[in-house]
py3Dmol code that shows the C-alpha trace and the ligand (Angstrom):
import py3Dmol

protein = """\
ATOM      1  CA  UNK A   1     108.703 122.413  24.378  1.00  0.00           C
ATOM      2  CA  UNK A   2     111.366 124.599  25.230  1.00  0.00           C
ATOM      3  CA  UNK A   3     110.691 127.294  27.807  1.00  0.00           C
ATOM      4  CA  UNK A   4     110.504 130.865  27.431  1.00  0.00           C
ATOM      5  CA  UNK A   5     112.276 132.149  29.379  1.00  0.00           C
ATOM      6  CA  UNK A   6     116.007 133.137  29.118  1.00  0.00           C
ATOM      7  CA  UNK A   7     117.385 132.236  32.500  1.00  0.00           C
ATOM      8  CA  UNK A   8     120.987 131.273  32.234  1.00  0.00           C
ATOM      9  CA  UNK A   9     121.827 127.590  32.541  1.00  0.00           C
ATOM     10  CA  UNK A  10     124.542 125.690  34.710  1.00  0.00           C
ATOM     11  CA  UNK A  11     124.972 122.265  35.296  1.00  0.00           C
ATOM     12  CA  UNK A  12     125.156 121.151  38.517  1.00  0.00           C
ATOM     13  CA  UNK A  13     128.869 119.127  39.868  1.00  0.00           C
ATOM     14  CA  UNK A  14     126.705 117.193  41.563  1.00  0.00           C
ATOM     15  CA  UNK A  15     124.150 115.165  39.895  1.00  0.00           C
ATOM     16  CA  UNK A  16     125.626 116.547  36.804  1.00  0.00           C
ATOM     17  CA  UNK A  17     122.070 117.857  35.192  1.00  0.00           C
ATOM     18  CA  UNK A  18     121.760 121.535  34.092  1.00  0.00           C
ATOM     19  CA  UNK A  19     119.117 124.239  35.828  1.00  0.00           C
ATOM     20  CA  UNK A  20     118.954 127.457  36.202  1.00  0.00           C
ATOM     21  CA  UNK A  21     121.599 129.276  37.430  1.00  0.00           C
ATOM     22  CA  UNK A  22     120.041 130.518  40.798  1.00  0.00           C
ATOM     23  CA  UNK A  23     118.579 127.362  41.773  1.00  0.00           C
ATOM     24  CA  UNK A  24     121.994 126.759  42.848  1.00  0.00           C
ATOM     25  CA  UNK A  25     124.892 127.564  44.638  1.00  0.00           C
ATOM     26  CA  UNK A  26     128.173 129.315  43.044  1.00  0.00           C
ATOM     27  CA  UNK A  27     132.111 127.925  43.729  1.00  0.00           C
ATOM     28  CA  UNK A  28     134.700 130.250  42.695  1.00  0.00           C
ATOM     29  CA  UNK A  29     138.134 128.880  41.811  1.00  0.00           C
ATOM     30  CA  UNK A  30     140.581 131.579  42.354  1.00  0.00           C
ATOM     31  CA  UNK A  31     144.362 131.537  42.643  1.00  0.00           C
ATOM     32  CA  UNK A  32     143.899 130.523  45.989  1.00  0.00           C
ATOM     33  CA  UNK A  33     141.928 127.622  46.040  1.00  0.00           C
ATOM     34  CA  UNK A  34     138.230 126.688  46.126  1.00  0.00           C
ATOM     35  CA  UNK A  35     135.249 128.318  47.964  1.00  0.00           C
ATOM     36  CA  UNK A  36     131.533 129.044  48.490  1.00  0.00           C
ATOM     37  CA  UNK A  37     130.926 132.196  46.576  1.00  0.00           C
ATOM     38  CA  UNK A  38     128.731 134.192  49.127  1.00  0.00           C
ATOM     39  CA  UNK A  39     129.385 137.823  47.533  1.00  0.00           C
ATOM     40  CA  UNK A  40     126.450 139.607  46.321  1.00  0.00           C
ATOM     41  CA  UNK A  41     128.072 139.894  43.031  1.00  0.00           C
ATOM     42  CA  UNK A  42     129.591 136.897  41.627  1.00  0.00           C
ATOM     43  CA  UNK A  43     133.227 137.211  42.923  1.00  0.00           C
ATOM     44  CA  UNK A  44     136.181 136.882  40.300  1.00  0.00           C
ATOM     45  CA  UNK A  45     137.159 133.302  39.174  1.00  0.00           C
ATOM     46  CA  UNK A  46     136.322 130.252  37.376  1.00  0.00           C
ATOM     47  CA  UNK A  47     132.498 129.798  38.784  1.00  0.00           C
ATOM     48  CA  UNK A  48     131.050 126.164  39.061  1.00  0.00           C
ATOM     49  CA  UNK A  49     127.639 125.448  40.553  1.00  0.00           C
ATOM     50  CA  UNK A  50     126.005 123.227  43.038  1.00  0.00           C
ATOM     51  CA  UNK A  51     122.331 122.359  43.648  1.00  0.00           C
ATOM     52  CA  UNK A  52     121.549 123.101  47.682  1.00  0.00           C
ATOM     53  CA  UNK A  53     120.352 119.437  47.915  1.00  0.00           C
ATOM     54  CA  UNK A  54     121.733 117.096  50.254  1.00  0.00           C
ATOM     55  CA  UNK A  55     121.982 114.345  47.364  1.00  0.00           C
ATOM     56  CA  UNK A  56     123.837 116.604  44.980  1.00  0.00           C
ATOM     57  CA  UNK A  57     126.318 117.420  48.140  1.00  0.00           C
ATOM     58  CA  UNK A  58     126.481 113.721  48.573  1.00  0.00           C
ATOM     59  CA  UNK A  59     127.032 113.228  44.964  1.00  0.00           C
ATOM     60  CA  UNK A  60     129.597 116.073  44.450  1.00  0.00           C
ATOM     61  CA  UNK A  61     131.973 114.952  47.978  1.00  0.00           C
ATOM     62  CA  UNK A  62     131.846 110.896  46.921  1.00  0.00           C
ATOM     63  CA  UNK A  63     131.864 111.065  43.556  1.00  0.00           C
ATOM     64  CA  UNK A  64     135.483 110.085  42.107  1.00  0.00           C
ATOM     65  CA  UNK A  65     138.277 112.735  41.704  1.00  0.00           C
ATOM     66  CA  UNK A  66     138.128 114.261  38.074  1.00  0.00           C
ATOM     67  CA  UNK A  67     138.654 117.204  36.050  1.00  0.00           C
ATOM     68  CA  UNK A  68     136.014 119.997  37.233  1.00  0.00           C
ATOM     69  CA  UNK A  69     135.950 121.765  33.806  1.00  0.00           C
ATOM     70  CA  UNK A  70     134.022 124.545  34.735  1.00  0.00           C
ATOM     71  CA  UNK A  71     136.308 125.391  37.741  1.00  0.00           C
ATOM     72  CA  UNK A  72     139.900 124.650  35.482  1.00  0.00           C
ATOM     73  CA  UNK A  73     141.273 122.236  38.221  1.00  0.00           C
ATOM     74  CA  UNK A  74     141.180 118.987  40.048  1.00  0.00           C
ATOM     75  CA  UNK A  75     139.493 118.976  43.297  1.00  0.00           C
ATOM     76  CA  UNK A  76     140.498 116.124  45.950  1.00  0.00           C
ATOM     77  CA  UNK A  77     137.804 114.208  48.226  1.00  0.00           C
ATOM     78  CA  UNK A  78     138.894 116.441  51.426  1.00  0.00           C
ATOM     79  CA  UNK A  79     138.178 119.438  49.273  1.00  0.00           C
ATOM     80  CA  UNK A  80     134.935 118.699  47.934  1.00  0.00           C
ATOM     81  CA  UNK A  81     133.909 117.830  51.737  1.00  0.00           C
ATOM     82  CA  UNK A  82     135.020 121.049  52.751  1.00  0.00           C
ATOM     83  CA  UNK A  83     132.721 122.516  50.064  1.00  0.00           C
ATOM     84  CA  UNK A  84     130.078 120.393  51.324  1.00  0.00           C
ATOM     85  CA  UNK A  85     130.206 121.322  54.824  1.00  0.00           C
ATOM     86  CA  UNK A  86     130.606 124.958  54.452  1.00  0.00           C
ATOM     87  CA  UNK A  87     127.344 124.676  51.987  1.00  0.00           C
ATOM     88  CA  UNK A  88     125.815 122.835  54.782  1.00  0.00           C
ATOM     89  CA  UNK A  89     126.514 125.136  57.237  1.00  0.00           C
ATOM     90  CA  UNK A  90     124.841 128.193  55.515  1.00  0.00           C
ATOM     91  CA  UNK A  91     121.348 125.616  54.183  1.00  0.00           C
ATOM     92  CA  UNK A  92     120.885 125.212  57.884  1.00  0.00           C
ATOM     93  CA  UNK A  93     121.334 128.997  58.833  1.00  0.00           C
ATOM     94  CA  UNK A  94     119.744 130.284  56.006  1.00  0.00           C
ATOM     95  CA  UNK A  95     118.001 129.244  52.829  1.00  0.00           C
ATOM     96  CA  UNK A  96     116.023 126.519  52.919  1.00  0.00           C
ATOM     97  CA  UNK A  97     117.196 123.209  51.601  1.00  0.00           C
ATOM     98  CA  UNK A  98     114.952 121.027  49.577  1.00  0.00           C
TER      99      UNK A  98
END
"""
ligand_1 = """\
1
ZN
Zn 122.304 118.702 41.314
"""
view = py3Dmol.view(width=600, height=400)
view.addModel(protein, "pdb")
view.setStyle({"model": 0}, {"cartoon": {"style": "trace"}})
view.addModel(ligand_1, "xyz")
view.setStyle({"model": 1}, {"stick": {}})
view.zoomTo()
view.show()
């Protein structure tokens, strides 16, 4: 049965299953580089999305270096741990992990 409601659906980089879009963490991919997105409103950039679960971290920092297609570029291992860490760093000051 397909639900109801009409919550926009992302699929996670990490354990690579789609939810709802605010069930998990944004990445924006701007000309930069790649970061958390922690504005209020989605900042500017190729978005991709990350469960806050320490197994979809895990999944996301070992998993082997590919093509992130929603983000338009190839992310290295010390990148993705980055990533990790800084997500890390705001589960344990903030929102829950679970
Ligand atoms: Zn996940």
């Amino acid at each position: 049965m397909p639900r109801s409601n009409h919550r926009p659906m992302r699929t996670c980089l990490g354990c690579l299953r789609t939810d709802a879009r605010d069930a998990m963490a944004r990445l924006v991919a701007d000309g930069r580089g790649v970061r958390l997105d922690d504005a209020p409103a989605h900042a500017p950039g190729r978005g991709g999305y990350l469960h806050r679960r320490e197994a979809c971290l895990d999944l996301f920092a070992r998993g082997k270096e590919r093509e992130f297609r929603s983000l338009r570029r190839r992310l290295g291992r010390a990148e993705r741990i980055a990533l990790t860490l800084a997500l890390r760093a705001r589960l344990v000051s903030g929102a829950r992990l679970e």
